[in-house]
Phi, psi and omega in degrees: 000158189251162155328305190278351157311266164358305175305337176269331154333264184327310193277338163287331159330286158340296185281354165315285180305328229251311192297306175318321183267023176249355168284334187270305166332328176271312181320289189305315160322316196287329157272331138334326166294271196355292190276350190296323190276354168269325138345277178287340171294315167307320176292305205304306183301351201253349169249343151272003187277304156316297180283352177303294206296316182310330195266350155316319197247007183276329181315288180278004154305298209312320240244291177329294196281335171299323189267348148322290193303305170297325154317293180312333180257355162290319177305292186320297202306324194282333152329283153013282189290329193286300168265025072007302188253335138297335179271359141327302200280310171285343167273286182331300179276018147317292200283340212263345179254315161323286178342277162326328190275348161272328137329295184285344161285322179283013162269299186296341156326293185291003195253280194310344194275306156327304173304293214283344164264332172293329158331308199301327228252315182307281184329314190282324190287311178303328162300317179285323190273031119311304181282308180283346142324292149304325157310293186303317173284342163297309165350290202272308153307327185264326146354284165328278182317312178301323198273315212285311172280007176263341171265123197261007203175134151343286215305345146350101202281169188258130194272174159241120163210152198278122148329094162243153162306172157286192144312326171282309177283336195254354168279320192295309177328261163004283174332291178312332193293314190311315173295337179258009178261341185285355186294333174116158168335260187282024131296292098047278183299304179297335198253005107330315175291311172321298184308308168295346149300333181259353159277291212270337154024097180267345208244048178283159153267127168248129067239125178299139165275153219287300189311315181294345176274332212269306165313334205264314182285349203279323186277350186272304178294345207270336192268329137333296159334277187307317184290335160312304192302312192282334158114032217241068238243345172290327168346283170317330171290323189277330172288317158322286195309303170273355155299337195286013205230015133260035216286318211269340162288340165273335177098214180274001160286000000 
C-alpha cells in the first residue's frame, strides 16, 4: 500500500484516537464530578455523624440534669416534709407551753389570792395579839396592885397566880396554834423546843418589867395550846417543872 493509499486510513485514525481522547477527557470529568460528590457525600455523612454524636451527648447532658434536677427536687420535698414536721412538732410544744404558762399563772393567781388571805389573816392575828397584849397589861396591873395591897410587908411569901386571856386573846392564841400546826410535824417539834428554851430562860434581868412578863405569858399559853393540840402534855409537865424552881423569874405568873 502507498503513502497515499495510507493517508485516508491514518486520518480516520486520527480522528479515532482524537474522539477517545475527548471521550476520556469526559470519562475524567466525569469522574472527578463523581469522586468530588462522593467527597462531599462522605464529608456531608462525617457532619452528620457529627452533629448526631453532639446531639447524643447534648441528649445525655440534657437527660444527666434532668435526674439531678429531680433528685434535687426529691432532696427538697423531703426537706420540705422534714420541716413540716418539725414546725409541727414546734407548734405543738408551743401549745404546749402556752398551756403551761396559763397553769402557772392560775397557780400564781390562787397563790397571790392565798398571800393575801394569809396577809389578812396575819394583820387580823396581829391585831388580836395587840389587843391581848394590852388586855394582859391591864391584868398584870391590876394584879400588881392587889399583890402590892395584899402584903403588908417584904417578909410575905410569894404567892401564884394564873393569868388567863381574855376572849379575844384566847381566840387569837388559838388562831396562831393553828396556823402554826399547818406548819408539819417535825417542824412542830424544833419550834417547841426552841419555844421552851426561850420560857424556862435564865438570863433575864430581874424583876421582869410588865411588857417582858406580859410575852413571857402569851408564850407560856400559846406552847400550852400547841402541846394540847398535838396531845403532847409531857412536854408541858416538863416545862411546868423548871418553871417552878424559877418562880421568882417570873414573878407571880
Amino acid at each position: 500500500m502507498t503513502l497515499e493509499a495510507g493517508q485516508p486510513v491514518l486520518k480516520v485514525n486520527l480522528r479515532k484516537l482524537k474522539q477517545r481522547l475527548i471521550d476520556t477527557d469526559e470519562l475524567i470529568g466525569l469522574y472527578s464530578t463523581a469522586r468530588s460528590r462522593e467527597d462531599f457525600l462522605e464529608q456531608s455523612v462525617l457532619q452528620e455523624r457529627r452533629a448526631k454524636m453532639a446531639a447524643e451527648a447534648a441528649i445525655a447532658e440534657s437527660e444527666s440534669r434532668c435526674r439531678t434536677a429531680l433528685r434535687t427536687v426529691r432532696e427538697r420535698e423531703e426537706d420540705m416534709a422534714v420541716l413540716r414536721q418539725t414546725v409541727c412538732e414546734r407548734e405543738a410544744e408551743a401549745t404546749a407551753l402556752r398551756q403551761t404558762v396559763r397553769d402557772r399563772e392560775a397557780v400564781a393567781t390562787a397563790l397571790r389570792k392565798t398571800i393575801r388571805e394569809r396577809e389578812a389573816e396575819a394583820t387580823a392575828l396581829r391585831q388580836r395579839l395587840s389587843s391581848l397584849e394590852a388586855e394582859m397589861k391591864e391584868a398584870l396591873n391590876a394584879e400588881k396592885d392587889t399583890r402590892l395591897a395584899a402584903q403588908p410587908d417584904a417578909a410575905t411569901p410569894l404567892t401564884s397566880v394564873v393569868i388567863q386571856p381574855s376572849g379575844v386573846g384566847a381566840a387569837s392564841i388559838e388562831v396562831l396554834q393553828k396556823l402554826l400546826s399547818e406548819r408539819g410535824d417535825d417542824w412542830m417539834r424544833e419550834w417547841l423546843s426552841g419555844l421552851a428554851r426561850a420560857i424556862v430562860g435564865t438570863d433575864r434581868c430581874l424583876p421582869l418589867a410588865p411588857p417582858s412578863l406580859q410575852r413571857a405569858v402569851l408564850a407560856c399559853h400559846l406552847f400550852a395550846s400547841c402541846c394540847r393540840e398535838r396531845g403532847d402534855m409531857k412536854r408541858c409537865v416538863a416545862t411546868g417543872s423548871a418553871l417552878e424552881g424559877l418562880r421568882r423569874t417570873y414573878g407571880v405568873a
